[in-house]
C-alpha positions in Angstrom: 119.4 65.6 213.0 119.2 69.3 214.3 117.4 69.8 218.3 114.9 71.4 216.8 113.4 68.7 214.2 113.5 66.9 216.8 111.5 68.5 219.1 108.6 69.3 215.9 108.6 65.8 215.7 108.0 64.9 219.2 105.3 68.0 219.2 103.8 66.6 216.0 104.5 69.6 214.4 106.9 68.0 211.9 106.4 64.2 210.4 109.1 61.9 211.5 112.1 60.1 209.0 109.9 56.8 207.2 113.2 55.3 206.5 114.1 55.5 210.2 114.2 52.4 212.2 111.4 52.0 214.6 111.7 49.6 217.4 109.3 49.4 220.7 112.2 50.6 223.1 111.9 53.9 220.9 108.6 54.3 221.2 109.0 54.3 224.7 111.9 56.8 225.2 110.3 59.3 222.8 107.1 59.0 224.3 108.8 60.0 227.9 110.8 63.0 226.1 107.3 63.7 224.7 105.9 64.0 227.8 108.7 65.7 229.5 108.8 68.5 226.7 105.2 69.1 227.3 105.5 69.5 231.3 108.7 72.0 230.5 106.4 74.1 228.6 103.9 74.1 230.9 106.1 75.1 233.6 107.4 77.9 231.1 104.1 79.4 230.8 102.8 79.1 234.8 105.9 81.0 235.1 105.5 83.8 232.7 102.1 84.5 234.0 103.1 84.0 237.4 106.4 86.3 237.4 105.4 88.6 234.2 101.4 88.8 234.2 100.5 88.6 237.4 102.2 92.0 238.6 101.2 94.0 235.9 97.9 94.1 237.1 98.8 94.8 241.3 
């Protein structure tokens, strides 16, 4: 399974395997990469506005 499948599943953006297994411990760790990914890409954009948009307009 390519990085990128993996990351549409975790943003919902892509439905996950039904044949894979799915056990509570899972749940958990994809949840916490879930999360993770989101906070990343947060991060990404406070950064572009803070270091791109925000001098454009001084």
């Amino acid at each position: 399974m390519g990085i990128w499948r993996q990351m549409a599943e975790y943003l919902y953006i892509k439905k996950r395997d039904p044949n894979q297994p799915r056990t509570q411990w899972m749940k958990y760790m994809h949840g916490m990469n879930r999360i993770s990914l989101l906070m990343f890409m947060v991060a990404l954009i406070i950064m572009l506005f803070k270091f791109v948009i925000l001098p454009m307009f001084k």
